[in-house]
N, C-alpha and C positions, 0 to 999 in steps of 0.2 A: 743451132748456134745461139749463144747467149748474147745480151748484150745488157752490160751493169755499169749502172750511176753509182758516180762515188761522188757523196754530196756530206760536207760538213764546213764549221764556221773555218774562216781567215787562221790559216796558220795551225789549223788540226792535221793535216798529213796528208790532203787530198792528192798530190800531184805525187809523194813518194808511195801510196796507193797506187795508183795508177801505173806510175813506174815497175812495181813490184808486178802488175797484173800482166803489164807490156813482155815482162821479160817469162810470161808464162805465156805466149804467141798470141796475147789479146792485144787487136788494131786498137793504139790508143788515140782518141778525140778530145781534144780538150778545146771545151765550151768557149774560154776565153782569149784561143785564138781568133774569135772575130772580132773582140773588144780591139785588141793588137791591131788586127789590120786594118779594121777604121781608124783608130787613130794615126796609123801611117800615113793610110789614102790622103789625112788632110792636114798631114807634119805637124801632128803634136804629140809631144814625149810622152812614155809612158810613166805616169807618176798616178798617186792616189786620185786627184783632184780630177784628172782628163779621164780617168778608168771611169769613175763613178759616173760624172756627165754623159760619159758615151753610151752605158751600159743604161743610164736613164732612157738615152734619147732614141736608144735600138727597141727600148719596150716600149713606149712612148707611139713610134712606127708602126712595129708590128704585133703590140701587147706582152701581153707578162710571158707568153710561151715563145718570146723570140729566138732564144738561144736554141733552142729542140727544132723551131721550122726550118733555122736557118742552119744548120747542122744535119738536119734529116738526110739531105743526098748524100753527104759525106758517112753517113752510119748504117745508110740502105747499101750502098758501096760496099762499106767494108764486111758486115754480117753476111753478104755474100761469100765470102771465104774464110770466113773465122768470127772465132769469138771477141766483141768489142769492149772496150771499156770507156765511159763516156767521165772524164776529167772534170766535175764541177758541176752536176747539173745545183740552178741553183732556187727557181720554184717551181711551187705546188703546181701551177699550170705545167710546165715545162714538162712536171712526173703526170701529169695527168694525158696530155699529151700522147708520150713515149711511149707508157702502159696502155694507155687504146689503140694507138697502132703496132703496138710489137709484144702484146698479151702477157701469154707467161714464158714469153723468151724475156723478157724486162727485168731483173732485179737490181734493187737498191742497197748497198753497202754506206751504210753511214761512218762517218771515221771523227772520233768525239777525245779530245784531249782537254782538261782545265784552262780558264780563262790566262794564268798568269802562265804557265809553258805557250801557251801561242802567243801571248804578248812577247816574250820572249826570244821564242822563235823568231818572229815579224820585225823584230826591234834590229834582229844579227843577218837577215835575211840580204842577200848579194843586192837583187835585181828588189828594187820598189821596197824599203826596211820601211815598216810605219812606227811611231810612236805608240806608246800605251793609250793615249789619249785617239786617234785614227785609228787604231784598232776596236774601241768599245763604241767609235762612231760609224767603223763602217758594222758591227757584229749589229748594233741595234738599225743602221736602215736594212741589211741583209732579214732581216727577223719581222720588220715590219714592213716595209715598203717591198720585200722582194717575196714575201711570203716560203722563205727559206726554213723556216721551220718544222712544215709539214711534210717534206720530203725524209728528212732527220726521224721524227716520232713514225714515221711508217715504212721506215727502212727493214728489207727484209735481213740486213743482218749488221751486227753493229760490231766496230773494230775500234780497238780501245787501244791509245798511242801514248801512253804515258813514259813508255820506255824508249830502249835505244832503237836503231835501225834494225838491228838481230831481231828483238823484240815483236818487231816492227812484222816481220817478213816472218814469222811464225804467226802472228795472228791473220799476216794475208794466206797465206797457205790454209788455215781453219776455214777461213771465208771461202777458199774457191774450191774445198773439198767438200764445203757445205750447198755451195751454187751448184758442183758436177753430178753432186747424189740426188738433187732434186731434180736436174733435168735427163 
């Protein structure tokens, strides 16, 4: 069983990744459902400002690989009967993490669109829209403070979303023909 991180910046295509890999019977995990539920646990909205503090305060706790420790029961779970998709991983600890305990069942999918299409995107987005300006603030603490970078430059395979959804679901399909031939 595989199990693949789909990790790029705010508003590159991670969750309709994901989405696309779900609907190929891969268990999807998304990282940022614990951001979600801590901030319910303690009734504050989800908006830019409460996400960012939270997701500080959970590294903060449990270090930069928080999101991987505290998802691991839920990804040992489901790799028991299928193949997973992990929704957001978003640092180097976290892939460092994953890859020593899940070897080379682990691969990374980077998913990489231009700066002003994800401004774009984030500006018209339903649930949490950021500004242009909340976008290149959270893309540089995600780059520096969350060491999001390195996951990106040593991804085993890279999907490029410049286009439509069509677009979109043809470059996931290269991806998981590429992940099925090497394992």
């Amino acid at each position: 069983m595989l199990i693949v991180a789909v990790v790029g910046m705010a508003g590159a295509g991670k969750s309709e990744v994901s989405r696309i890999f779900e609907s190929h019977n891969y268990k999807r995990i998304r990282f940022g459902d614990v951001t979600d539920e801590e901030l319910a646990k303690v009734g504050l909205p989800l908006n830019e400002a409460n996400e960012r503090e939270m997701r500080e305060s959970l590294r903060k706790q449990h270090g930069m690989d928080a999101y991987a420790k505290l998802n691991l029961p839920k990804i040992d779970d489901a790799v028991k009967v299928g193949n997973v998709v992990v929704d957001g991983l978003y640092s180097w600890e976290e892939y460092l993490l994953l890859k020593s305990y899940f070897t080379d069942r682990f691969k990374v999918a980077a998913v990489w669109s231009s700066p002003a299409l994800r401004c774009a995107r984030l500006a018209h987005r339903k649930i949490r829209p950021l500004t242009k300006e909340e976008v290149e603030s959270r893309d540089a603490a995600e780059i520096v403070k969350l060491n999001k970078g390195g996951p990106i430059a040593i991804a085993d395979y890279m999907i490029i979303n410049q286009g439509s959804l069509f677009d979109l679901v043809g470059e996931c399909q290269r991806c998981l023909e590429f992940f099925e031939a090497q394992s």
